[in-house]
C-alpha angles and dihedrals in degrees: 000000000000127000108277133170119247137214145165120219125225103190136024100238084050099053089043092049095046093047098043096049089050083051091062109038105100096218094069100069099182091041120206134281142196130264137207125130090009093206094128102018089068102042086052096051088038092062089041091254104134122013112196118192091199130042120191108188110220101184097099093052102125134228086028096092101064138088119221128196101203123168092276098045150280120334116203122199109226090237094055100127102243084238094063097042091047088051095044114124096219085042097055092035101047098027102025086168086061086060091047094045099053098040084066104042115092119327127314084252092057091041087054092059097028122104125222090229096044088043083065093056106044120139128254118272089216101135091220094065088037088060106078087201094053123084118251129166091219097055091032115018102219107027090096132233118283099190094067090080096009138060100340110147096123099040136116118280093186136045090021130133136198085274095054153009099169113147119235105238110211130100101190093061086056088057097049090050092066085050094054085228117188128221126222117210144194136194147129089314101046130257133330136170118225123179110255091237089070093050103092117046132218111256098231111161089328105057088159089076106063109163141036092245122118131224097280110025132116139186120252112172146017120219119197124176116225131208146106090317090055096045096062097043129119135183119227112196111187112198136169088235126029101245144029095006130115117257118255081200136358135180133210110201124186117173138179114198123194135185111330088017091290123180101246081170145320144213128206130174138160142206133178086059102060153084085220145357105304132214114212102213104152088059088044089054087054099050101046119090089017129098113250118246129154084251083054091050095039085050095042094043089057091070090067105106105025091128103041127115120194137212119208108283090020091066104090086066086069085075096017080069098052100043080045088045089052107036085052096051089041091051088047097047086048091240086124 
């Protein structure tokens, strides 16, 4: 870990503008970056990772650590910690599939210090960006992506490029993705709302960028719509251990049934397979309108993986997306 200056922010408007004008003086070649919960940022700086010159320590910022129930739905300040937002009444009422996200997501002890926002932009757990001395186009654009014909178990079968197939981590963002949340951002400029779903970017030929946001910004809040779909939703995390471990494959269900058990709509999205948080719509195509049965889910689930493309030991997740797919609407649908 390398010398850097520290400071705690008071306001909003003040933490975006500092960090935004470090960011762009020349002379400060790492930058600087925020800090809340801390529990990737140090890891990160620890393994020598990122190395910040500047630290500007968000976790004071007022008015962020709190979750709202308002007419259209739940907000959730982006330094909410991930414990008290899984054990929230309104959260595990209204989202069921957030509690169960979270809960899944790290050990109780991590989920105690981590942030909702900073568990959105968490880094990826591919070991070749992890290794300071391996090569890896999203710690050093250029330098090409090893997994693709290398160690690559755990990597992303969908959404990746010839520069990288590195899996995003997080479970909380997949479940997000079936509310159609909403963030709201500040930065420099003032405030703006993006969807969720356009957060996290592709890595196409510049992995090392991996979200929309700009230097400066920061999330404030999470807006999540509430209503009959959320209510029915579950979160199905598939690992090679029962705790503390990265998902090989996840699914984020969301259903509306209506009489007979018909499909009014339904959200799927998975995580563990791909290079972001992905959105299922051809096998929610296939389930709405339809009445669920476990032949309708068998038939929807094996449109999965339609787009992966797998790379050697990453293969078996081809399959591995379509059994998790249809064990999680089946549990949801109460077919399990």
């Amino acid at each position: 870990m390398v010398n850097f200056a520290y400071a705690q922010a008071a306001s909003v408007s003040v933490a975006t503008a500092s960090l935004a004008r470090h960011r762009s003086d020349g002379a400060h070649e790492q930058g600087g970056d925020f800090l809340a919960g801390g529990t990737d940022m140090v890891q990160l700086m620890s393994e020598h990772l990122r190395n910040p010159d500047r630290i500007i320590d968000i976790s004071a910022l007022p008015g962020l650590d709190r979750i709202e129930q308002r007419t259209d739905g739940l907000r959730l300040g982006a330094l909410v910690r991930m414990s008290d937002a899984a054990a929230h009444p309104a959260v595990r009422a209204e989202c069921p599939v957030l509690s169960e996200a979270l809960l899944a997501s790290a050990s109780a002890q991590v989920r105690n210090l981590a942030t909702l926002g900073g568990n959105l932009l968490q880094r990826t757990r591919c070991g070749y960006f992890r290794d300071p001395g391996a090569p890896c186009e999203k710690r050093e654009p250029g330098t090409g992506c090893p997994a693709i014909l290398g160690q690559n178990r755990f990597h992303a079968v969908l959404g990746g490029s010839e520069h990288c197939i590195a899996t995003y981590a997080g479970d909380f963002a997949n479940a997000l993705l079936v509310l159609d949340a909403t963030l709201r951002i500040a930065g420099p400029s003032g405030e703006r709302t993006i969807p969720l779903a356009d957060l996290h970017r592709l890595p196409g030929n510049t992995p090392a960028v991996e979200t929309q946001l700009a230097p400066g910004e920061l999330i404030l809040f999470i807006d999540v719509p509430t209503g009959p779909v959320i209510r029915r939703s579950h979160y199905l995390k598939v690992r090679d251990r029962a705790s503390f471990e990265w998902s090989i494959a996840s699914a984020a269900v969301a259903l509306d049934l209506g009489e007979y058990g018909t499909v009014r709509d339904a959200r799927i999205a998975v995580g563990g397979v791909a290079t972001k948080p992905w959105r299922l719509p051809q096998v929610e195509t296939a389930l709405r309108g339809k009445r669920l049965t476990l032949a309708l889910v068998q038939e929807a689930a094996a449109h999965a993986a339609d787009d992966a493309v797998p790379h050697g030991r990453n293969a078996y997740k081809v399959e591995l997306i379509r059994r998790t797919v249809a064990r999680a609407l089946a549990e949801t649908g109460g077919l399990a």
